[in-house]
C-alpha positions in Angstrom: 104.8 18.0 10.4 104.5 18.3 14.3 104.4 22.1 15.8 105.4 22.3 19.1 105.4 25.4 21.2 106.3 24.8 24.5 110.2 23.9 25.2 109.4 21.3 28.2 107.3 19.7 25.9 109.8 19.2 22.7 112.2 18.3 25.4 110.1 15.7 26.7 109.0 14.4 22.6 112.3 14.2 21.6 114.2 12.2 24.8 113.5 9.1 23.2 114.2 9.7 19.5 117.0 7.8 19.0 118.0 9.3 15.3 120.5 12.0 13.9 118.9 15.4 14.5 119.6 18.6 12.6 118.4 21.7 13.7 117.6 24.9 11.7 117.2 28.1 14.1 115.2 31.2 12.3 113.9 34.0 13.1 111.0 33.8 10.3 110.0 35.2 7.0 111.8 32.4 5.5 113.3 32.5 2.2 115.3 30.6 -0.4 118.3 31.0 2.3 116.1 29.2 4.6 114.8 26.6 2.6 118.8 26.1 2.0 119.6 24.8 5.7 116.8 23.0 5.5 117.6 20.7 2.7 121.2 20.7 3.8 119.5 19.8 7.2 117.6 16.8 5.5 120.1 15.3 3.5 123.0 15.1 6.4 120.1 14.1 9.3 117.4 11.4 9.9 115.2 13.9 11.5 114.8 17.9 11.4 113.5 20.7 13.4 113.1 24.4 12.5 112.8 26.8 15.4 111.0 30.1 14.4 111.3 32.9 17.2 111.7 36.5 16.8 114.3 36.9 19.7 114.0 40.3 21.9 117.0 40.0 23.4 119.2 40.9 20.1 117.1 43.8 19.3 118.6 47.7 21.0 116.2 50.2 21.9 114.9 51.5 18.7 115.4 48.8 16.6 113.1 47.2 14.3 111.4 44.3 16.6 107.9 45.0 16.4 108.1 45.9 12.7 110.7 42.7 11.9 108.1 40.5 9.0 106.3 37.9 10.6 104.6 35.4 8.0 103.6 32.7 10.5 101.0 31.1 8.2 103.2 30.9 5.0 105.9 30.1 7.0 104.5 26.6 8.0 103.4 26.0 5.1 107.1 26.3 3.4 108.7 23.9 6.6 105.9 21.3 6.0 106.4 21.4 1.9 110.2 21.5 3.0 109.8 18.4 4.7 110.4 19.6 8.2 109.5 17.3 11.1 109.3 19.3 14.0 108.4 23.4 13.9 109.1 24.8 17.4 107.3 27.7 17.0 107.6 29.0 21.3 106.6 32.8 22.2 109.2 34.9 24.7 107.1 33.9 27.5 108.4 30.4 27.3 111.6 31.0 26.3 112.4 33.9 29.2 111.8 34.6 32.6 112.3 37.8 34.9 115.5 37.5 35.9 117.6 35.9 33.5 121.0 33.9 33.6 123.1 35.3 30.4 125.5 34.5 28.0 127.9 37.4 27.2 129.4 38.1 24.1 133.2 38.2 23.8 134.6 41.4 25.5 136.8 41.4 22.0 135.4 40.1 19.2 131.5 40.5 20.6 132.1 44.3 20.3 133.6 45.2 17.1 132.1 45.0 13.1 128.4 44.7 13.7 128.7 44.5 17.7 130.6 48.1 17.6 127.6 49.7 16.4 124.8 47.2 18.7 126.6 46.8 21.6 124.7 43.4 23.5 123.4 42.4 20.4 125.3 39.3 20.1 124.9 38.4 24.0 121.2 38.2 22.9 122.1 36.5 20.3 124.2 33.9 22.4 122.0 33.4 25.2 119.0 32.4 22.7 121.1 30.4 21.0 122.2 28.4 24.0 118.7 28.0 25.0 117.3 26.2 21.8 120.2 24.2 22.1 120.0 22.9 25.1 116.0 22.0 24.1 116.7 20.7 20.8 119.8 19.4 21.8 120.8 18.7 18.1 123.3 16.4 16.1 124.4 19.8 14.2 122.8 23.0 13.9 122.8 25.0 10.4 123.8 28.8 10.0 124.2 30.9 7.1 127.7 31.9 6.4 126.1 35.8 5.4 125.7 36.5 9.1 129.4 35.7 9.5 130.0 37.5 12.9 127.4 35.6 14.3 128.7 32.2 13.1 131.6 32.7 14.6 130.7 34.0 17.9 128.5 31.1 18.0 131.1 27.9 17.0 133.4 30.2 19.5 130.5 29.4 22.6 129.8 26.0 21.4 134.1 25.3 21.4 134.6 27.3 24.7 131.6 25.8 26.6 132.5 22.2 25.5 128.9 21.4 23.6 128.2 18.0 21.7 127.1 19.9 19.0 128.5 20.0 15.6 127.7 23.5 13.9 127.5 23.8 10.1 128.2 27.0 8.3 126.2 27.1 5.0 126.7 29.4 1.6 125.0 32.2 1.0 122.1 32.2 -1.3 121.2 35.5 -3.3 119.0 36.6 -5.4 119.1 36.7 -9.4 120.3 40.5 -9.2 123.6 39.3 -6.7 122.0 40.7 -3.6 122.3 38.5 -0.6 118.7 36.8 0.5 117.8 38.2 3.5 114.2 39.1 5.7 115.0 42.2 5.8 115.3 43.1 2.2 111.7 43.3 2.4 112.1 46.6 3.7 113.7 48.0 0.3 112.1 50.3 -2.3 112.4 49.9 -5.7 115.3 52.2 -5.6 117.3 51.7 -2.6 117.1 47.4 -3.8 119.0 49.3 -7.1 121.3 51.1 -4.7 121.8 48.0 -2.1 123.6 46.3 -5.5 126.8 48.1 -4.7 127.2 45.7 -2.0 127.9 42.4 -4.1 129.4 44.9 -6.6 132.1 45.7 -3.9 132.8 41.9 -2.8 133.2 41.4 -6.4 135.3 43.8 -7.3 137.6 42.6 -4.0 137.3 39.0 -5.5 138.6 40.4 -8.9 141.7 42.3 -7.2 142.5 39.2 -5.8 142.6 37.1 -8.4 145.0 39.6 -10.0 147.0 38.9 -6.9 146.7 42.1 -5.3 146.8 41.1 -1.3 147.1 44.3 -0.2 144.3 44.9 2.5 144.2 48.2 2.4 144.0 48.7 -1.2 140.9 45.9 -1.3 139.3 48.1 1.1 139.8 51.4 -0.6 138.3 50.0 -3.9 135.7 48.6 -2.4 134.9 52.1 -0.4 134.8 53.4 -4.0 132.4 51.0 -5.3 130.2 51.4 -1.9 129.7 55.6 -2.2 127.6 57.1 -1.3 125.9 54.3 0.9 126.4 54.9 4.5 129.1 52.0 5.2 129.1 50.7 9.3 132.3 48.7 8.2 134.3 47.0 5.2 136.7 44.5 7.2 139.0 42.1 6.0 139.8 39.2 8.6 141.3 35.8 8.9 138.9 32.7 10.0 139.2 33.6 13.4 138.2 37.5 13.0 141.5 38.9 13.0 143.0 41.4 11.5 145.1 40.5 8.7 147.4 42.6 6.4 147.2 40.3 3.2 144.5 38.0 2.3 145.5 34.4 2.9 143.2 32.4 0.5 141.8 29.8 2.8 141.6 31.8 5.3 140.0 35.0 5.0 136.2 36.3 5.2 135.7 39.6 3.6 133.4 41.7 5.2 130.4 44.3 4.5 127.9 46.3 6.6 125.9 49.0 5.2 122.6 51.1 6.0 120.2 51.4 2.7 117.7 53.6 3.6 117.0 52.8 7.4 117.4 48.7 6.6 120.9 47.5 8.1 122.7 45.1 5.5 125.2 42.3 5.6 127.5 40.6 3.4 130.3 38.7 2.7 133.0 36.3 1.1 135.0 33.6 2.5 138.3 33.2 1.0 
C-alpha cells in the first residue's frame, strides 16, 4: 500500500494509470462500515484509494473537531490488510488555502433535516468533496447510505455540475445490538449505547407498520416518536428519493429518516424503502 499525502502529487501518480479506480472518502476511525466500501470498492475496481481527512469545513463552532477519534496508526493498518492501494492521507494545509472558492449547499434541501440544525455543514461537506474528486478523479466513489442527506446532496452536485463520476450508495452496516456503525458511537457510555437502541427500534417499528400496509406518514411518525421518548429527537422525516415530502410511503421510493442527540453525540439513521 502506497500513502500519499500531498494532492499534486497523487495527481501527478495516478495520470497515467490507465485502470478502473474506486475511491473511498473517510474521515477516519474506520470501522466495519468502512471496511464495507472498501471491499465493495475492490470487487467493482481494478485499483482503490481511501482518502482519510478530518474535514474543518463541516464542523460549526462548537462542534466536536478537535475531539472527533483519530486512529491514524490502526487505521493504515486496516486499509493495507483491506487491500487498499493508495491511502491519501493529506493535512488542511494542502487541501485549503486563505481564501477559498466554495461549493454551496442547496438553498432548499442543504438547509433542512440535518442542515436545519448546522446550517454550512453540508457546503463543507460539498466543497471537500469536490476537491478529492477532482484529485482522485475516480471511476466511482462509495458512500454509506446511513448518512443519507449527504448522499444525496452529493449525487445532486455530481448530476448538476456534469462530473464523470459514478457515485455508489452502500447499505448500512450495524452492529450485533441493531445500532448503526458509526465513529462516533465511540463517544457512548454504557448506558446512553442502551438508550441509542431506540433508534433501530423506531425504524423497525416504521418497517413493521408498513408491512401491515399502514402508509400513513403521519401515523409512522407518531409511533416512531413514541418509540424514540425521551431521547432528544432533531427530526423523524419521511421522504421520497429525492428528499421530498411525501404523504404515503411509496415502496421504492422512500428513505425514512432519524436524527437524535444521545447524550451530547449527534446520531443518524435510516431506511430506504
Amino acid at each position: 500500500m502506497k500513502i500519499i499525502s500531498n494532492p499534486l502529487a497523487l495527481q501527478q501518480h495516478l495520470k497515467n494509470i490507465d485502470k478502473t479506480l474506486g475511491f473511498v472518502p473517510t474521515m477516519g476511525a474506520l470501522h466495519e462500515g468502512h471496511i464495507a466500501l472498501i471491499k465493495q470498492a475492490k470487487e467493482e475496481n481494478e485499483l482503490v484509494v481511501v482518502s482519510i481527512f478530518v474535514n474543518p469545513t463541516q464542523f460549526l463552532a462548537g462542534e466536536d473537531l478537535e475531539e472527533y477519534p483519530k486512529k491514524d496508526a490502526a487505521d493504515k493498518k486496516i486499509c493495507e490488510l483491506a487491500g487498499v492501494d493508495i491511502l491519501f492521507f493529506p493535512s488542511a494545509s494542502e487541501l485549503y488555502t486563505q481564501d477559498e472558492v466554495k461549493i454551496c449547499a442547496p438553498n432548499v434541501r442543504g438547509y433542512v433535516l440535518e442542515g436545519a440544525t448546522r446550517p454550512g455543514h453540508f457546503s463543507g461537506v460539498l466543497t471537500v468533496v469536490m476537491k478529492l474528486l477532482n484529485i482522485v478523479n475516480p471511476t466511482r466513489a462509495y458512500f454509506g447510505k446511513k448518512d443519507a442527506q449527504q448522499l444525496h446532496l452529493i449525487s445532486l452536485m455530481v448530476r448538476q455540475f456534469f462530473m464523470r463520476v459514478e457515485i455508489v450508495p452502500v447499505d448500512i452496516v450495524r452492529d450485533s445490538d441493531g445500532l448503526a456503525l458509526s465513529s462516533r458511537n465511540i463517544y457512548l457510555s454504557k448506558e446512553q449505547r442502551a438508550q441509542a437502541l431506540k433508534i433501530p427500534k423506531s425504524l423497525y417499528t416504521a418497517s413493521q407498520l408498513i408491512s401491515k400496509n399502514v402508509v400513513d406518514t403521519q401515523e409512522i411518525k407518531a409511533a416512531m416518536h413514541t418509540i424514540l421518548s425521551p431521547l432528544k429527537i432533531e427530526y423523524v422525516e419521511i421522504l421520497n428519493r429525492d428528499f421530498e415530502v411525501i404523504r404515503e410511503v411509496q415502496i421504492g421510493n422512500t428513505v425514512i429518516l432519524v436524527e437524535v442527540i444521545v447524550g451530547k453525540t449527534r446520531l443518524l439513521d435510516n431506511i430506504w424503502l
